[in-house]
PDB file of N, CA, C and O in Angstrom:
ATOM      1  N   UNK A   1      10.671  14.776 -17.932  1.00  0.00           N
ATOM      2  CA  UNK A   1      10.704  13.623 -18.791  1.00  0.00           C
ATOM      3  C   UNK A   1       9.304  13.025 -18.862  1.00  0.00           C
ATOM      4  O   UNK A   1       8.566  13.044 -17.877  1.00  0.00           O
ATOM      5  N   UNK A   2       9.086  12.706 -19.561  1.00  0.00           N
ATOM      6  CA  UNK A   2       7.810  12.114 -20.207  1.00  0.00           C
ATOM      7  C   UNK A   2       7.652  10.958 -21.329  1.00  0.00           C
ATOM      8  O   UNK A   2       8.298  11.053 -22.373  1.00  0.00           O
ATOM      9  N   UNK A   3       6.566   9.591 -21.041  1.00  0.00           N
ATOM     10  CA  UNK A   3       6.894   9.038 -22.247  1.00  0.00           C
ATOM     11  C   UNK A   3       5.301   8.629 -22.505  1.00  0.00           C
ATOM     12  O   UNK A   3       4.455   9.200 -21.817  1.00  0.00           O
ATOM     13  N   UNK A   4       4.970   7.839 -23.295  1.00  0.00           N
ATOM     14  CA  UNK A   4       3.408   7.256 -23.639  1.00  0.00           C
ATOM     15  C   UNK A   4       3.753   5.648 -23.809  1.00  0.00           C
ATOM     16  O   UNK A   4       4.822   5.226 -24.249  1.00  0.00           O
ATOM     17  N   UNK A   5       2.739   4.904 -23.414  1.00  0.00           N
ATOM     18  CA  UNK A   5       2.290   3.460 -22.938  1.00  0.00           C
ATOM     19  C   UNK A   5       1.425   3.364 -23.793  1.00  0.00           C
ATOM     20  O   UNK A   5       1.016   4.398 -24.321  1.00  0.00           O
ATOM     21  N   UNK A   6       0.843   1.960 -24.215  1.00  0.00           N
ATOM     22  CA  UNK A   6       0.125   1.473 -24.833  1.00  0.00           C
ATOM     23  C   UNK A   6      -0.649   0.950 -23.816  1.00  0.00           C
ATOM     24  O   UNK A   6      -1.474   0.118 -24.192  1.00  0.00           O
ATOM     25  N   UNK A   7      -0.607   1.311 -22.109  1.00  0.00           N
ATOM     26  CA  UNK A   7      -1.559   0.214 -21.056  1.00  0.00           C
ATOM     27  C   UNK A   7      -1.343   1.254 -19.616  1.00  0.00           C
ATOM     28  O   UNK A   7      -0.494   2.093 -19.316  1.00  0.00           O
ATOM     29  N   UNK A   8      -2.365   0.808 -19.048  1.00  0.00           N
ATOM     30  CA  UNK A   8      -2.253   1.887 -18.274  1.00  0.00           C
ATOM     31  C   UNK A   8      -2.047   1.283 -17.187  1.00  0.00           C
ATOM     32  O   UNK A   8      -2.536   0.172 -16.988  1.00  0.00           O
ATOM     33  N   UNK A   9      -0.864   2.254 -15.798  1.00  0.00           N
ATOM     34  CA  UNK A   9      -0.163   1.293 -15.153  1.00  0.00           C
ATOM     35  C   UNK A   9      -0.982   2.027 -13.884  1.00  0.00           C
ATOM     36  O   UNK A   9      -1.504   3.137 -13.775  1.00  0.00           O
ATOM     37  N   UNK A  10      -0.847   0.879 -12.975  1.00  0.00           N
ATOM     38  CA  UNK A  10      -1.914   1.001 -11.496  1.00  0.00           C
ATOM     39  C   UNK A  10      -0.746   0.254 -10.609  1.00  0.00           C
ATOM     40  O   UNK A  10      -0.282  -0.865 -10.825  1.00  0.00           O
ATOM     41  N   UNK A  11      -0.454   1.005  -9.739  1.00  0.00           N
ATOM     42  CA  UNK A  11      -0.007   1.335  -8.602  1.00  0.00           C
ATOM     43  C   UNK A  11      -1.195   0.035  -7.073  1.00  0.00           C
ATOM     44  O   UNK A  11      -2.377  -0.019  -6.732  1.00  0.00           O
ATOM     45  N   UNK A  12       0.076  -0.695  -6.689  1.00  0.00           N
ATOM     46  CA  UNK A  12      -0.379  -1.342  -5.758  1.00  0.00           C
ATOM     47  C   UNK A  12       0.667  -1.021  -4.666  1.00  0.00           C
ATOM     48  O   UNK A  12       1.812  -0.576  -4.755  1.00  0.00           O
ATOM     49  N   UNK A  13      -0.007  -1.347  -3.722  1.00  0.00           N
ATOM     50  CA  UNK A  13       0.535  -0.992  -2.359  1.00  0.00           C
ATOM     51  C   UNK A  13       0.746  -2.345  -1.334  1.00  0.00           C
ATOM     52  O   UNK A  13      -0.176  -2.544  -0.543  1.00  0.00           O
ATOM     53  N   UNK A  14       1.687  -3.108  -1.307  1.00  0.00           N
ATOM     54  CA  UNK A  14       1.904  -4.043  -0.252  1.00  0.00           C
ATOM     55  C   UNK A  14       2.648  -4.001   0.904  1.00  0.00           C
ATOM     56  O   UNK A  14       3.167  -4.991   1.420  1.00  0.00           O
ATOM     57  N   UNK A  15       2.699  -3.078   1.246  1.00  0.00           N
ATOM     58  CA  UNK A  15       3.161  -2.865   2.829  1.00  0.00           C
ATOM     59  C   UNK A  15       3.033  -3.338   3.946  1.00  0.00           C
ATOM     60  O   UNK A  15       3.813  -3.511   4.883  1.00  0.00           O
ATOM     61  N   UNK A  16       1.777  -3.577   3.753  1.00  0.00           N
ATOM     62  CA  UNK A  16       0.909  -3.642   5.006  1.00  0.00           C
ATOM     63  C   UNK A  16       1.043  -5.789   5.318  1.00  0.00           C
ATOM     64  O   UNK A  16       1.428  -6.316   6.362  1.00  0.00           O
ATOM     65  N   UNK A  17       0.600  -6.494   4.087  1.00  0.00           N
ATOM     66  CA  UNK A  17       0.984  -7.480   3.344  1.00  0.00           C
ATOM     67  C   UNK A  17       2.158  -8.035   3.430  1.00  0.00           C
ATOM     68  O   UNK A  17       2.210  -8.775   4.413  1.00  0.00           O
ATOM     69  N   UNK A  18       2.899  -8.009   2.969  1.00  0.00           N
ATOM     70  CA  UNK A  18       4.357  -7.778   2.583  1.00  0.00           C
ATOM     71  C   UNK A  18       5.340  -8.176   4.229  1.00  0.00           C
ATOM     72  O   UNK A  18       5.981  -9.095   4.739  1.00  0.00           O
ATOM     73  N   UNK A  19       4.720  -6.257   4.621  1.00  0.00           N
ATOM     74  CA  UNK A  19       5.497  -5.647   5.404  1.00  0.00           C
ATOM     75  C   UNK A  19       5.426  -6.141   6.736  1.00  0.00           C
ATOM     76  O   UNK A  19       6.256  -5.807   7.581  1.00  0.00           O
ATOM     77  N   UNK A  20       4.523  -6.885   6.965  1.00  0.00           N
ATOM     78  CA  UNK A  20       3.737  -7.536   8.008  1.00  0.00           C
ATOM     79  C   UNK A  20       4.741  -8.770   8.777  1.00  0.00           C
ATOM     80  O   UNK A  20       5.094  -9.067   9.919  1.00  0.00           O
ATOM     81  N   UNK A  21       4.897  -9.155   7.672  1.00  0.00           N
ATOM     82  CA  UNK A  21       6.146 -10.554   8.000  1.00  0.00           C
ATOM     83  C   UNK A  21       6.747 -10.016   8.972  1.00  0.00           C
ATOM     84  O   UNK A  21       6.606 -10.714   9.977  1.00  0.00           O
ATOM     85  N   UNK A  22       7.560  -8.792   9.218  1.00  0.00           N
ATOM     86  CA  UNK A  22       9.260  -8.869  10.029  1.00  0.00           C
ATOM     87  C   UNK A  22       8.326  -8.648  10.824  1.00  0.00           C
ATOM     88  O   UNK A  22       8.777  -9.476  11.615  1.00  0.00           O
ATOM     89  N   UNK A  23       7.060  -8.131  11.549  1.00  0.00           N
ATOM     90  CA  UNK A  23       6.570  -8.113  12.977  1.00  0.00           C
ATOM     91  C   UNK A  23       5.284  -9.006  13.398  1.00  0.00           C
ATOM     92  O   UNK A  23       4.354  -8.761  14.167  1.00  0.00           O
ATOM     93  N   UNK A  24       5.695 -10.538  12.316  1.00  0.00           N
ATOM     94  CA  UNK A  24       4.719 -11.311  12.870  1.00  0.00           C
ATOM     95  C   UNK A  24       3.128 -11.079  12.656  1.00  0.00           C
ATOM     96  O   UNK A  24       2.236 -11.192  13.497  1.00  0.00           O
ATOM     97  N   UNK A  25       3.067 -10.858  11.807  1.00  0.00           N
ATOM     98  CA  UNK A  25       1.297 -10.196  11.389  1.00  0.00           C
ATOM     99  C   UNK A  25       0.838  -9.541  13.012  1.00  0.00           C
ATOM    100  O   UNK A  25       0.274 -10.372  13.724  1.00  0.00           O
ATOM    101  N   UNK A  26       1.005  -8.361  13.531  1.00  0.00           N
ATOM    102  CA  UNK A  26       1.079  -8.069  14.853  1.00  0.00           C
ATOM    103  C   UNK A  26       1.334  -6.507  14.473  1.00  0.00           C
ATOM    104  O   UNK A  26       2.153  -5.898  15.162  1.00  0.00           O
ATOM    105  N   UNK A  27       0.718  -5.873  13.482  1.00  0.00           N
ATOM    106  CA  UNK A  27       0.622  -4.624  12.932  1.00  0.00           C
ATOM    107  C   UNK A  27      -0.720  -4.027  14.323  1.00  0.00           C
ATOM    108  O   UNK A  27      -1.458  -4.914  14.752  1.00  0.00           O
ATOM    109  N   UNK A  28      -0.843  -3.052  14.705  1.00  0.00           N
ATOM    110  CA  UNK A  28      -2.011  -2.813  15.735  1.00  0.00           C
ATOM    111  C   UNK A  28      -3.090  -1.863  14.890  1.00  0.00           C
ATOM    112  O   UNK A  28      -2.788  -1.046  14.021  1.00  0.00           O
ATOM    113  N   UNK A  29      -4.668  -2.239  15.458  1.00  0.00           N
ATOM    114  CA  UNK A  29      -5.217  -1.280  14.263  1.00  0.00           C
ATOM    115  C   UNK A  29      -4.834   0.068  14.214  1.00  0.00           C
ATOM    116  O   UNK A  29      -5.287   0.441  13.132  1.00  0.00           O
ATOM    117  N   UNK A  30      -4.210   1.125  14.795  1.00  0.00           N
ATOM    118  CA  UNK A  30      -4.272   2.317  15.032  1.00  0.00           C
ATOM    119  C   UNK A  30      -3.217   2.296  13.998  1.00  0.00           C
ATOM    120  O   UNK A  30      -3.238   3.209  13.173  1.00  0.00           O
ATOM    121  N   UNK A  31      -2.335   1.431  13.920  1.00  0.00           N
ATOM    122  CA  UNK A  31      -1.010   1.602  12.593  1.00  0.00           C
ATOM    123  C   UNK A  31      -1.346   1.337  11.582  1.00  0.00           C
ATOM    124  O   UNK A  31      -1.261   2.215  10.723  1.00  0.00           O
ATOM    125  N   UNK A  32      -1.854   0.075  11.230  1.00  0.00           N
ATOM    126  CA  UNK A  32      -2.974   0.338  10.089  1.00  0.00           C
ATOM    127  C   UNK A  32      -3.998   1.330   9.466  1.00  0.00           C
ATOM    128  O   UNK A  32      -3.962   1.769   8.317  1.00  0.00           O
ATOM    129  N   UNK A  33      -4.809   1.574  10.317  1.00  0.00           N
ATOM    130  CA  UNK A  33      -5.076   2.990  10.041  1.00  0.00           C
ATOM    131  C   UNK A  33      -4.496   3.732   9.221  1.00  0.00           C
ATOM    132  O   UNK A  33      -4.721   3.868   8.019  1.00  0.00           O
ATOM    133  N   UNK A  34      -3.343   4.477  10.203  1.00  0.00           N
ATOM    134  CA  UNK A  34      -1.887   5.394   9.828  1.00  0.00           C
ATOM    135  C   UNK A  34      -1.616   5.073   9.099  1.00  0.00           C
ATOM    136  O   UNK A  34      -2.199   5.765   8.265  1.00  0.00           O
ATOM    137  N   UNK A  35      -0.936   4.268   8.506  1.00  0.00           N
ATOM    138  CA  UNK A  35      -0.317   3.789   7.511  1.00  0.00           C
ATOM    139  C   UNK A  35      -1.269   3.641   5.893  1.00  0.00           C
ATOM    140  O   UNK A  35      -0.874   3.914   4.759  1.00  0.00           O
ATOM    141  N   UNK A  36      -2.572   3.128   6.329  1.00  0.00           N
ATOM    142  CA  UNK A  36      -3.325   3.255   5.188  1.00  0.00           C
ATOM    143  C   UNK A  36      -4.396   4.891   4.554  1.00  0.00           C
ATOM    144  O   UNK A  36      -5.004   5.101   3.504  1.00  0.00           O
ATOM    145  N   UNK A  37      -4.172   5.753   5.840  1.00  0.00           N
ATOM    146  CA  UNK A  37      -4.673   6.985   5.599  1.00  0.00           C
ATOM    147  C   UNK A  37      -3.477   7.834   4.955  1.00  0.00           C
ATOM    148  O   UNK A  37      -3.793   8.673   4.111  1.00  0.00           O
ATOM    149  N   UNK A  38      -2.216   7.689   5.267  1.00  0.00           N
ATOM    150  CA  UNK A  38      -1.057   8.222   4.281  1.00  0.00           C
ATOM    151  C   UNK A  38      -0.498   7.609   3.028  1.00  0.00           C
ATOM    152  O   UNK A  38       0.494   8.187   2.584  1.00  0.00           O
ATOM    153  N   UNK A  39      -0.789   6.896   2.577  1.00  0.00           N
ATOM    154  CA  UNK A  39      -1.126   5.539   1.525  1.00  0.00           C
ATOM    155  C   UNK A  39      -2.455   6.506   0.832  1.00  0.00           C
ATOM    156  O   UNK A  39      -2.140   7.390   0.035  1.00  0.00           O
ATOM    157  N   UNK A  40      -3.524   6.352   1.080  1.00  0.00           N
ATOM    158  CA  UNK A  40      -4.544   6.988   0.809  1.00  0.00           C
ATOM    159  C   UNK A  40      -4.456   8.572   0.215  1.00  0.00           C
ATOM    160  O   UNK A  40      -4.845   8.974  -0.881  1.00  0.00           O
ATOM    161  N   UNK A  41      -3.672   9.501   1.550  1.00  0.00           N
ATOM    162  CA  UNK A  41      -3.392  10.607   0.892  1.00  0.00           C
ATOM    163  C   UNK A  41      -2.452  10.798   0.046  1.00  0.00           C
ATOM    164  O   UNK A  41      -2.518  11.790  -0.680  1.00  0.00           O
ATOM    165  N   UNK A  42      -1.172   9.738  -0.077  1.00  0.00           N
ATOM    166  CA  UNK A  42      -0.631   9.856  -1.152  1.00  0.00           C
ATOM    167  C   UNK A  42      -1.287   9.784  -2.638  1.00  0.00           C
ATOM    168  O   UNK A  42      -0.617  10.067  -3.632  1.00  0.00           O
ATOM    169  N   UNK A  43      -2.494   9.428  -2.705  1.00  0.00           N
ATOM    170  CA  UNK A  43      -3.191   8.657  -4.228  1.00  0.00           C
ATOM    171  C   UNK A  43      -2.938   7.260  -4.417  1.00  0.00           C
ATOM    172  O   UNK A  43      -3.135   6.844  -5.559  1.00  0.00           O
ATOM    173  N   UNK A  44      -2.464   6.272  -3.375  1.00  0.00           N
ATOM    174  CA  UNK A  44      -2.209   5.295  -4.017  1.00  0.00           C
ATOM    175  C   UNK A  44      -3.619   4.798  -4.111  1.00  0.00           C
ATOM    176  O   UNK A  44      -4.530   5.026  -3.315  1.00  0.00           O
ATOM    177  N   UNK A  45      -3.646   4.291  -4.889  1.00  0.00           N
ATOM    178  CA  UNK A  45      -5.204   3.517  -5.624  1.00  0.00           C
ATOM    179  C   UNK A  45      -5.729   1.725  -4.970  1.00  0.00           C
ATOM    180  O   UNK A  45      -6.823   1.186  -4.804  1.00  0.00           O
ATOM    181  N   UNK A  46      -4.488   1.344  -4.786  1.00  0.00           N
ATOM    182  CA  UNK A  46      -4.978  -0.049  -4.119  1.00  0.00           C
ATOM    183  C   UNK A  46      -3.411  -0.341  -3.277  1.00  0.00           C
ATOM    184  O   UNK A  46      -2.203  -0.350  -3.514  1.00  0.00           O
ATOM    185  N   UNK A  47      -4.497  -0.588  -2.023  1.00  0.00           N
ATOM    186  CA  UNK A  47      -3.615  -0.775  -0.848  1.00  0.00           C
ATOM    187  C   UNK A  47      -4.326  -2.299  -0.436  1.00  0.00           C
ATOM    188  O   UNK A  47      -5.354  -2.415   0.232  1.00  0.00           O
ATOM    189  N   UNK A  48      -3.640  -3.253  -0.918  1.00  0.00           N
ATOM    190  CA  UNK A  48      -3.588  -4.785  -0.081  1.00  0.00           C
ATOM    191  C   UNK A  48      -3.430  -4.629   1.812  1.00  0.00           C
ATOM    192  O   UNK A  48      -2.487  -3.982   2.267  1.00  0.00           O
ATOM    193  N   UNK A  49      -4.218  -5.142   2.534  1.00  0.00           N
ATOM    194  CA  UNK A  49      -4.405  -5.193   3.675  1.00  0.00           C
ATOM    195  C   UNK A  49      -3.971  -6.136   4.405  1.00  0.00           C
ATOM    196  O   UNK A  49      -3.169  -6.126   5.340  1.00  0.00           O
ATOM    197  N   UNK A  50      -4.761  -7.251   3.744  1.00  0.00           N
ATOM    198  CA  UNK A  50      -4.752  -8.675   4.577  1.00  0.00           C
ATOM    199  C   UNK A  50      -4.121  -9.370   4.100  1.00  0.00           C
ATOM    200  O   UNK A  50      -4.217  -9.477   2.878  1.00  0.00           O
ATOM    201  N   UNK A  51      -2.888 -10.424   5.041  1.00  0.00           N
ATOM    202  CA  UNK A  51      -2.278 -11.416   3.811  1.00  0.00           C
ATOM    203  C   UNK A  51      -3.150 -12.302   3.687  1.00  0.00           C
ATOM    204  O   UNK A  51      -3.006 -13.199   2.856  1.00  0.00           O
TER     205      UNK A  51
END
């Protein structure tokens, strides 16, 4: 399936943001990391970090 846009759509990533809440902004850097290097290899284009 396939269709055409008049605007081109960009992909954001709030996980990290977002996702942060249920563990208290208390994400550790090594999961960050992880989480933003598979984010990354997926293609996502913008990954929000910090709330």
């Amino acid at each position: 399936m396939s269709f055409r846009t008049e605007f081109d759509i960009r992909i954001t990533d709030t996980s990290l943001r977002d996702g942060s809440h249920h563990k208290r902004h208390q994400f550790t850097a090594d999961e960050v990391v992880s989480i933003v290097r598979a984010l990354d290899a997926a293609g996502v284009p913008v990954i929000e970090v910090t709330h």
